[in-house]
Short mmCIF file of the C-alpha atoms (twelve columns), coordinates in Angstrom:
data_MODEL
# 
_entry.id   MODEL 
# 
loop_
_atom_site.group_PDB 
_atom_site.id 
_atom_site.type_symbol 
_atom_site.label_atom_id 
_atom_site.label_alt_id 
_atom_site.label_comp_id 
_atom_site.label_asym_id 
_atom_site.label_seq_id 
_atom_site.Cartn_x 
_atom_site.Cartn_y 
_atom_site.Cartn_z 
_atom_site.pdbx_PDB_model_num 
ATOM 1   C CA . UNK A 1   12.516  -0.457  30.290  1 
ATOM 2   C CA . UNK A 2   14.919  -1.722  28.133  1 
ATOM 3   C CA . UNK A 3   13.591  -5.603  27.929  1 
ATOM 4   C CA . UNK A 4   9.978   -3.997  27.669  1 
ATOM 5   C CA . UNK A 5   11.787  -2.332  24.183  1 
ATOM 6   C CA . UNK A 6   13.396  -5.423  22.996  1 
ATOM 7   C CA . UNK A 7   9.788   -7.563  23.831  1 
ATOM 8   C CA . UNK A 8   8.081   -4.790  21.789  1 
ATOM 9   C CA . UNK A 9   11.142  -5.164  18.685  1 
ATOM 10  C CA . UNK A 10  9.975   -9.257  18.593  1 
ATOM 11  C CA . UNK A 11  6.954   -9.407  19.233  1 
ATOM 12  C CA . UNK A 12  6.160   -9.241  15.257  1 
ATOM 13  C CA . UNK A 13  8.640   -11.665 15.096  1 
ATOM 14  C CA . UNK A 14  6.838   -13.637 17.622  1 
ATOM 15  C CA . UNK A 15  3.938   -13.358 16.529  1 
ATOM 16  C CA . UNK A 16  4.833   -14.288 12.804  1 
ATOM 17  C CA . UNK A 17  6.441   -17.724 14.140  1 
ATOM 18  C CA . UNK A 18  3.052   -18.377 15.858  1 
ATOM 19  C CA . UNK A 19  1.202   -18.418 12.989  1 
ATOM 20  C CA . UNK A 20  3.463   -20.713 10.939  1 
ATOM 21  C CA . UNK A 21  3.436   -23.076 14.049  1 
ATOM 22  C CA . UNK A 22  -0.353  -22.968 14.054  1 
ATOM 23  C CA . UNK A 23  -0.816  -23.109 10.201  1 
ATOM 24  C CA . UNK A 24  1.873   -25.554 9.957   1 
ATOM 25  C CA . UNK A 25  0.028   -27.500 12.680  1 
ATOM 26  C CA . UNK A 26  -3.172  -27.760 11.947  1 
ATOM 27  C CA . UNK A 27  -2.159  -28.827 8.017   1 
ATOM 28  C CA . UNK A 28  -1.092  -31.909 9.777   1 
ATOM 29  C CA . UNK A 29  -3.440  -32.454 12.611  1 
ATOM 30  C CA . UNK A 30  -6.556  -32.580 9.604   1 
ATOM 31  C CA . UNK A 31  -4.534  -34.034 7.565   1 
ATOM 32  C CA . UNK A 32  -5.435  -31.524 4.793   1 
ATOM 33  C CA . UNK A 33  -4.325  -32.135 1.264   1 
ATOM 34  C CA . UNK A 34  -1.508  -30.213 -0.331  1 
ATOM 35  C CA . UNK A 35  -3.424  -29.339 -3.241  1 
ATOM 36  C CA . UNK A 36  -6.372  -27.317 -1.228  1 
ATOM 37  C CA . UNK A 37  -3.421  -26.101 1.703   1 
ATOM 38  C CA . UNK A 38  0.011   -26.686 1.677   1 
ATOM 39  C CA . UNK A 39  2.215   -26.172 5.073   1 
ATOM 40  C CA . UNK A 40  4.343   -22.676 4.870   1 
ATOM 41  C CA . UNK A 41  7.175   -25.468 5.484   1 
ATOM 42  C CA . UNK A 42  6.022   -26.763 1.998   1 
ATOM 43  C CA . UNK A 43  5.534   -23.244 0.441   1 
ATOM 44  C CA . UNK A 44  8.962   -22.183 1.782   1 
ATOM 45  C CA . UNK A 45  10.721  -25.125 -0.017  1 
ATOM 46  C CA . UNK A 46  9.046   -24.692 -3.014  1 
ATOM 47  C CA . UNK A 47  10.181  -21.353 -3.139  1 
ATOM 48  C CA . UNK A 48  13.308  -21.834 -2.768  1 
ATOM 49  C CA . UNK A 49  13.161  -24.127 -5.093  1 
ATOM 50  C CA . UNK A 50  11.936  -21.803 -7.919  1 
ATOM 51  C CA . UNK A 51  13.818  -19.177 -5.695  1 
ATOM 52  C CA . UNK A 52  15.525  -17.389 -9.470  1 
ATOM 53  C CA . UNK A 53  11.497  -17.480 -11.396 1 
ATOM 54  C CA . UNK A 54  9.726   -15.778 -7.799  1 
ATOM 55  C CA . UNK A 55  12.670  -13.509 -8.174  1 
ATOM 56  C CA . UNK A 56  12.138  -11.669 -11.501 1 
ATOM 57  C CA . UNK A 57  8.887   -12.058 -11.045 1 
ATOM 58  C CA . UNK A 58  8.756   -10.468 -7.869  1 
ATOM 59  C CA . UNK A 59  11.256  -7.443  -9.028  1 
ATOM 60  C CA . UNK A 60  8.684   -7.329  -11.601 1 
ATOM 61  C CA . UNK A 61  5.837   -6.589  -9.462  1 
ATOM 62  C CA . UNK A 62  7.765   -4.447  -7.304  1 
ATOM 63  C CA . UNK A 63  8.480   -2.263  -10.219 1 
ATOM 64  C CA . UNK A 64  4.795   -2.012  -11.911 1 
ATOM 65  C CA . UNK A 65  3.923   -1.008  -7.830  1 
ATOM 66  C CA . UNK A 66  6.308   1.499   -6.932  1 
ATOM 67  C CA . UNK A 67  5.736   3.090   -10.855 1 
ATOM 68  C CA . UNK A 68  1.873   3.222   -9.802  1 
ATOM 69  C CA . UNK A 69  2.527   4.398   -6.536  1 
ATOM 70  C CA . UNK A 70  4.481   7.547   -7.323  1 
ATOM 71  C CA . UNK A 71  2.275   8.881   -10.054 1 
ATOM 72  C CA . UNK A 72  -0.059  8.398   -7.334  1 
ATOM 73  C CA . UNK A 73  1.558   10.207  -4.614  1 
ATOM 74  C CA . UNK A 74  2.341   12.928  -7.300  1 
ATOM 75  C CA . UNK A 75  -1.423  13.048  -8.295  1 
ATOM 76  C CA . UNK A 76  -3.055  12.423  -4.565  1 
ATOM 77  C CA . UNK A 77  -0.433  15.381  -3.114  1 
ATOM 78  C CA . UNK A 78  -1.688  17.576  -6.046  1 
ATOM 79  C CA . UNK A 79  -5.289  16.817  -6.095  1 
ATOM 80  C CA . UNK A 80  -5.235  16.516  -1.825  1 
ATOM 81  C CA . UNK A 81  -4.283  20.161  -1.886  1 
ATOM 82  C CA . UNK A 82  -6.782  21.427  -3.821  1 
ATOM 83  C CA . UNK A 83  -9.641  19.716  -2.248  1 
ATOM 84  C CA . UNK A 84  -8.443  20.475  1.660   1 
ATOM 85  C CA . UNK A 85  -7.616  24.032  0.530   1 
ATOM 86  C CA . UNK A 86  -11.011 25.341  -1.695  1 
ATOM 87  C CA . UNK A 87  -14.302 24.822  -0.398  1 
ATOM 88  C CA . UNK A 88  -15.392 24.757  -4.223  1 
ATOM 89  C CA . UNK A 89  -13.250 22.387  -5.452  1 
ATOM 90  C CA . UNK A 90  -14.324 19.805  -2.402  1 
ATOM 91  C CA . UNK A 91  -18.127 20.776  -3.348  1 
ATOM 92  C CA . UNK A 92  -17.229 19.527  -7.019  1 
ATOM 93  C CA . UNK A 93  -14.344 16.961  -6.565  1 
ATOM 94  C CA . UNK A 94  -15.910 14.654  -3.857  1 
ATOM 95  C CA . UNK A 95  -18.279 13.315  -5.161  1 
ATOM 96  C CA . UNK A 96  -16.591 12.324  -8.614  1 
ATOM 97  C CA . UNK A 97  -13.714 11.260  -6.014  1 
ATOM 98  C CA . UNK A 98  -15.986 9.026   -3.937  1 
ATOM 99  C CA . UNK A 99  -18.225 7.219   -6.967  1 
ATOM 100 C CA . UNK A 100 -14.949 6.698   -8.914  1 
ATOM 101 C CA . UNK A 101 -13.554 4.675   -5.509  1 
ATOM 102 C CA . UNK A 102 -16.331 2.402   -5.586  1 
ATOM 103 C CA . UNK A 103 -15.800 1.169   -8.773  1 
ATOM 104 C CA . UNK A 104 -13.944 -1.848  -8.293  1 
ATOM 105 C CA . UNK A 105 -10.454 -2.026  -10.139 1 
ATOM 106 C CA . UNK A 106 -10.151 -5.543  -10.898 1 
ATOM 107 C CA . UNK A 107 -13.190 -4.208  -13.899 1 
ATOM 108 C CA . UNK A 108 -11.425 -1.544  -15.029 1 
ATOM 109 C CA . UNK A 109 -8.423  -3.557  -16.100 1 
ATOM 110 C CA . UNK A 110 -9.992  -5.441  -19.003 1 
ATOM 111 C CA . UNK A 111 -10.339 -1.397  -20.244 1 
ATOM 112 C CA . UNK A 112 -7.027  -0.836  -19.856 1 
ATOM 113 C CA . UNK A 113 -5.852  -3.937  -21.419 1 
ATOM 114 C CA . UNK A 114 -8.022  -3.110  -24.861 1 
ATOM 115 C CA . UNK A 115 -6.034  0.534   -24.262 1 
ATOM 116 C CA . UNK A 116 -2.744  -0.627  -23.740 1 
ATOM 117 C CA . UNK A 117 -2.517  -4.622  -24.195 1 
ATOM 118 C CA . UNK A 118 -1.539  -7.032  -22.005 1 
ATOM 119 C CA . UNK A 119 1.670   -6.497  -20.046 1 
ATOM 120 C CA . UNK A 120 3.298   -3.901  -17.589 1 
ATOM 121 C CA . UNK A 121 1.691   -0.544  -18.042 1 
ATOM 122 C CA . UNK A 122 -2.230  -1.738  -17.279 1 
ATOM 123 C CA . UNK A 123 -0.195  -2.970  -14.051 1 
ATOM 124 C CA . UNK A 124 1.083   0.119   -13.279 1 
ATOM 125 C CA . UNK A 125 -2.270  1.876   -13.411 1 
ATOM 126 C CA . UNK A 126 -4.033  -0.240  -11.588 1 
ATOM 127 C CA . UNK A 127 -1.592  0.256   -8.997  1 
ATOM 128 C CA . UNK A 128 -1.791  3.785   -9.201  1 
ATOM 129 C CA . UNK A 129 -6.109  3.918   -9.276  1 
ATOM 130 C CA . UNK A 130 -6.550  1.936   -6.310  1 
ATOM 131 C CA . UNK A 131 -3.911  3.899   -4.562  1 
ATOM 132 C CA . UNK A 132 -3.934  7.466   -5.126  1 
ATOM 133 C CA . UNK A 133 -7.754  7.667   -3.262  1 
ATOM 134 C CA . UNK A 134 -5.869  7.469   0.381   1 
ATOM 135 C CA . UNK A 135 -3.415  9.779   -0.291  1 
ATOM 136 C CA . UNK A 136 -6.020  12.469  -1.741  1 
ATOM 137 C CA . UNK A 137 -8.508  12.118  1.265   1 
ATOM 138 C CA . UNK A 138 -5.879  12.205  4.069   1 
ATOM 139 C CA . UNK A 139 -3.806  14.971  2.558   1 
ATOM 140 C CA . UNK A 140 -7.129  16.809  1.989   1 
ATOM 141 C CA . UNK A 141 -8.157  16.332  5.842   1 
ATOM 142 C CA . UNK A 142 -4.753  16.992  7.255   1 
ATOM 143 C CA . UNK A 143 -5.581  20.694  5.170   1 
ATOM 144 C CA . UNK A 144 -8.922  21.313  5.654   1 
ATOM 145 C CA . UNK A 145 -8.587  20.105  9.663   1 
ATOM 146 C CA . UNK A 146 -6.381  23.941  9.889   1 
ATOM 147 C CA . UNK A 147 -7.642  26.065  12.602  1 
ATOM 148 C CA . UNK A 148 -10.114 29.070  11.459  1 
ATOM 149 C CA . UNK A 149 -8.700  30.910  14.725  1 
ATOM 150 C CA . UNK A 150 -5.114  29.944  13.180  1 
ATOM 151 C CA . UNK A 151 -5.507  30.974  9.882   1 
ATOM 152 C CA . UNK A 152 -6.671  34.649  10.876  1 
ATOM 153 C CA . UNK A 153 -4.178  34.892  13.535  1 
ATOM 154 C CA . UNK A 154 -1.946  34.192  10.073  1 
ATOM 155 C CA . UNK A 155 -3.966  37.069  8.136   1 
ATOM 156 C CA . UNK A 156 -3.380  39.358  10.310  1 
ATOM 157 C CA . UNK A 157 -0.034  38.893  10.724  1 
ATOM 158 C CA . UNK A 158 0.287   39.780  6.619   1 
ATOM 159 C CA . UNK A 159 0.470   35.896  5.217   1 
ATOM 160 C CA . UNK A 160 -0.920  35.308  2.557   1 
ATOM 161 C CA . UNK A 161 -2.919  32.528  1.515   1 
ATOM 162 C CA . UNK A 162 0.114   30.470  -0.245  1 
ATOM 163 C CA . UNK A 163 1.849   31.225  3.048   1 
ATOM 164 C CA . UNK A 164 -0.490  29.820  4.971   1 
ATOM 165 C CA . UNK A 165 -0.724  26.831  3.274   1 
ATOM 166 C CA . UNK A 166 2.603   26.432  2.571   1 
ATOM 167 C CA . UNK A 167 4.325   26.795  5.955   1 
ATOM 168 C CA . UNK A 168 1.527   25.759  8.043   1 
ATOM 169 C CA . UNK A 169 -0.795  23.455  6.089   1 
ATOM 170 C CA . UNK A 170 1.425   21.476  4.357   1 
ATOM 171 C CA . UNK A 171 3.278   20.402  7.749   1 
ATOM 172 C CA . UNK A 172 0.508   20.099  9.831   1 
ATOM 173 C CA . UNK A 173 -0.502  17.384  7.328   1 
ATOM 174 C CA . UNK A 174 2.346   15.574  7.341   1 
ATOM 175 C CA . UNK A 175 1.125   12.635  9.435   1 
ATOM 176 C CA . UNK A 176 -1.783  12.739  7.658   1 
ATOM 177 C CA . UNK A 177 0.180   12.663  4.161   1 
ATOM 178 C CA . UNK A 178 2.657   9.472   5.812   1 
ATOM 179 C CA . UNK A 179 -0.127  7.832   7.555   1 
ATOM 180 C CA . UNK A 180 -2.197  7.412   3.888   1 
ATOM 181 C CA . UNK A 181 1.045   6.255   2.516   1 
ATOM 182 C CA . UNK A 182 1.499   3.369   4.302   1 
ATOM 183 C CA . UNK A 183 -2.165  2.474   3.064   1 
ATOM 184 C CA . UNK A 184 -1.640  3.301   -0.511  1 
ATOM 185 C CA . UNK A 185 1.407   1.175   -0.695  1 
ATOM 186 C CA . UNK A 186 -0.360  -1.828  0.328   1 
ATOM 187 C CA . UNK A 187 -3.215  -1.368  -1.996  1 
ATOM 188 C CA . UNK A 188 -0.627  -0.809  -4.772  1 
ATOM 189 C CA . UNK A 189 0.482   -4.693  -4.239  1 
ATOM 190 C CA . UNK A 190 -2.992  -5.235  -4.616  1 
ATOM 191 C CA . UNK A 191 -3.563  -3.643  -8.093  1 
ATOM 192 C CA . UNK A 192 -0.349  -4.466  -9.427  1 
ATOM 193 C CA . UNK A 193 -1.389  -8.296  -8.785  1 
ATOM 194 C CA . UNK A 194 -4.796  -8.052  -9.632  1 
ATOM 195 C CA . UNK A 195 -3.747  -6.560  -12.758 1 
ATOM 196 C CA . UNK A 196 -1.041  -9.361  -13.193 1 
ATOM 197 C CA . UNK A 197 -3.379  -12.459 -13.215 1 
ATOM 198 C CA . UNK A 198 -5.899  -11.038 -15.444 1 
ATOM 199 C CA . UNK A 199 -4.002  -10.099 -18.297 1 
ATOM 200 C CA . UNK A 200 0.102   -9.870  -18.187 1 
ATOM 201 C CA . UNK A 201 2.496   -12.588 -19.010 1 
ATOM 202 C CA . UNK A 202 5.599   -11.476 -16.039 1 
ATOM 203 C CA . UNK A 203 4.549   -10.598 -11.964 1 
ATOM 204 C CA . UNK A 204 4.016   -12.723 -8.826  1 
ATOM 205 C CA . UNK A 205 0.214   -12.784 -10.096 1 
ATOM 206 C CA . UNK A 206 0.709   -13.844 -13.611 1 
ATOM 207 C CA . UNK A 207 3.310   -16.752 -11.502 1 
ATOM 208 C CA . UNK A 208 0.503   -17.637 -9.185  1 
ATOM 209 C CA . UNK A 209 -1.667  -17.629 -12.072 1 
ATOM 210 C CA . UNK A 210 -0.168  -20.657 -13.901 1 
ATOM 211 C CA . UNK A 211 1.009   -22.061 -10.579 1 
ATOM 212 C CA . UNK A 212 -3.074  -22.495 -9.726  1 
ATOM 213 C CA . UNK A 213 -3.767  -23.989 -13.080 1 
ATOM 214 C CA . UNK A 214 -1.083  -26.714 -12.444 1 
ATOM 215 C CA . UNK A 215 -2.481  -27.080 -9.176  1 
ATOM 216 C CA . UNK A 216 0.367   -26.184 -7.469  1 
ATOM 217 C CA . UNK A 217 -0.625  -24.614 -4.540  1 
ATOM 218 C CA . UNK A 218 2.759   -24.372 -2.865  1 
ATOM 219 C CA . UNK A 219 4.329   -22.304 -5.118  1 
ATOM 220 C CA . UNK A 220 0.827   -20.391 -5.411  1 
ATOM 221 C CA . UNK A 221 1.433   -19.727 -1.241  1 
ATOM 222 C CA . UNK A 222 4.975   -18.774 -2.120  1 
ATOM 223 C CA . UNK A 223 4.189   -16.266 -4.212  1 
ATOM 224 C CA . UNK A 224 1.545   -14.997 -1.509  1 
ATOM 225 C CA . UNK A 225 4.121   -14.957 1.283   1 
ATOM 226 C CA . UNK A 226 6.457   -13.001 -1.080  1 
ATOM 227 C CA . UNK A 227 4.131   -10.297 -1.775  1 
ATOM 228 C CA . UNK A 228 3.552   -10.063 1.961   1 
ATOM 229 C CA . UNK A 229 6.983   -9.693  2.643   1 
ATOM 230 C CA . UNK A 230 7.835   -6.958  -0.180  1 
ATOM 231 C CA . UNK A 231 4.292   -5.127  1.702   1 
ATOM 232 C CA . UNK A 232 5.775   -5.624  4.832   1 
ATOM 233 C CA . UNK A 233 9.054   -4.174  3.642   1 
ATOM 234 C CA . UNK A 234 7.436   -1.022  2.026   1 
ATOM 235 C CA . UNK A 235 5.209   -0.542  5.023   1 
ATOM 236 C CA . UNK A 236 7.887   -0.337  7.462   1 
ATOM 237 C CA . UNK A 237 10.190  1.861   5.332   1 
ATOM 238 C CA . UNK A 238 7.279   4.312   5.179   1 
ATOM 239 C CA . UNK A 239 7.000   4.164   9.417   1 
ATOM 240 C CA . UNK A 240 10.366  4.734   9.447   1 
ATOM 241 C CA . UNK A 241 10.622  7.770   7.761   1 
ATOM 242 C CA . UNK A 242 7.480   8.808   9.093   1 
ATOM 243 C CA . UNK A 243 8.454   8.357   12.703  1 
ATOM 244 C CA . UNK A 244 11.909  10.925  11.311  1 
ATOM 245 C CA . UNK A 245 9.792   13.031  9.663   1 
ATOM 246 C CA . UNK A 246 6.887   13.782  11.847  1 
ATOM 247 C CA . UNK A 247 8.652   13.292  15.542  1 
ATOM 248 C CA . UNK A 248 7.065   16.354  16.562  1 
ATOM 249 C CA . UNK A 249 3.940   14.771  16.308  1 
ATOM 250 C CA . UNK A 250 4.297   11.564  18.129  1 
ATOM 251 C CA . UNK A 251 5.764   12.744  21.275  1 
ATOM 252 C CA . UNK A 252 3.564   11.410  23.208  1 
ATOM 253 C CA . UNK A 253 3.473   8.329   21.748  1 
ATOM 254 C CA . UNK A 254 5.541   6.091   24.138  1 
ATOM 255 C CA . UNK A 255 6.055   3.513   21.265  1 
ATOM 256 C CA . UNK A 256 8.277   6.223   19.737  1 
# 
């Protein structure tokens, strides 16, 4: 049991190092030139070799996303609750909810930029637009997916509606509500970035940005492998606290 648990704890590990083996590999078997695909070996040097510009950059973009990502929590938690707990307000919400997702970000950010200029704040919306959508339709579910049977059991017993959603909707969403943040926090790498290359002068995209117009694609791959890590990070840190949080919910699960 034990060495089944420590397989499971490398296997992303593993299965990282296998895909810079094969990457690395097949760069070299095709002989493919560094300026259409460098070698992670390459983009790792590089780097580290510009190691102190990735790294305000990269605090940078970690900033504008988190920023974006709590004003969406705060707004998807809010808006979440009053869609999963109103009939009416689903009626009216959803569709403005649904039509407003499909708009794609990366053309709302030429908007922002004659709103606010170029620089951190467009970033920080554009994180927050493309993330809070998640958030609002799991939290919503995780309410509206409450027992009928449950909730007059509830009634009868005197609670009110507050009560009921309080002590019994709110935590029966809860895996719901932790399961949409681990999406929203990856899309909020992807608006902060998307925001970054298109019109701010600081952030991994704005440094990929002029990396591509030098043609240098290592340090372009760098800054891709950096944003994966920092998702990676946040990702995790959310399934951490998530698998704390919600235990009650996973027992089954034999991965927990």
């Amino acid at each position: 049991m034990t060495k089944k648990k420590d397989f499971a704890k490398a296997t992303p590990w593993l299965s990282a190092i296998g895909l810079f083996v094969l990457w690395e590999l097949i760069v070299r078997i095709f002989n493919i030139p560094v300026y259409v695909l460098p070698t992670p070996s390459e983009s790792i040097m590089v780097g580290w070799e510009f190691r102190a510009a990735i790294w305000m950059h990269a605090l940078q973009t970690l900033y504008t996303t988190l920023a974006g990502f709590a004003i969406a929590v705060v707004f998807g938690v809010i808006l979440g609750a009053l869609v999963g707990s109103s009939k009416a307000v689903y009626d009216a919400a959803n569709p403005l909810l649904v039509g407003f997702n499909s708009v794609p970000k990366v053309a709302l950010v030429p908007v922002l930029v004659m709103w606010f200029g170029i620089g951190t704040v467009p970033a920080i919306i554009t994180a927050f637009l493309i993330s809070f959508f998640p958030i609002v339709v799991n939290v919503a579910t995780g309410l509206a997916t409450l027992e009928p049977e449950l909730r007059d059991v509830l009634r009868s017993l005197g609670a009110t509606r507050r009560d009921i959603l309080v002590k019994v909707g709110f935590p029966r969403a809860m895996p719901y509500f932790f399961a949409s943040l681990k999406v929203a926090i990856t899309l909020a790498f992807v608006g902060s970035v998307i925001s970054e290359t298109v019109a701010s002068n600081l952030g991994v995209g704005y440094l990929m940005l002029s990396a591509s117009s030098k043609f240098n694609m290592p340090l372009v791959f760098a800054g891709l492998l950096v944003i994966a890590v920092m998702g990676i990070a946040m990702y995790e840190l959310f399934n951490i606290i998530e698998r704390r949080s919600t235990k009650w919910a996973n027992r089954g699960n034999p991965a927990n």
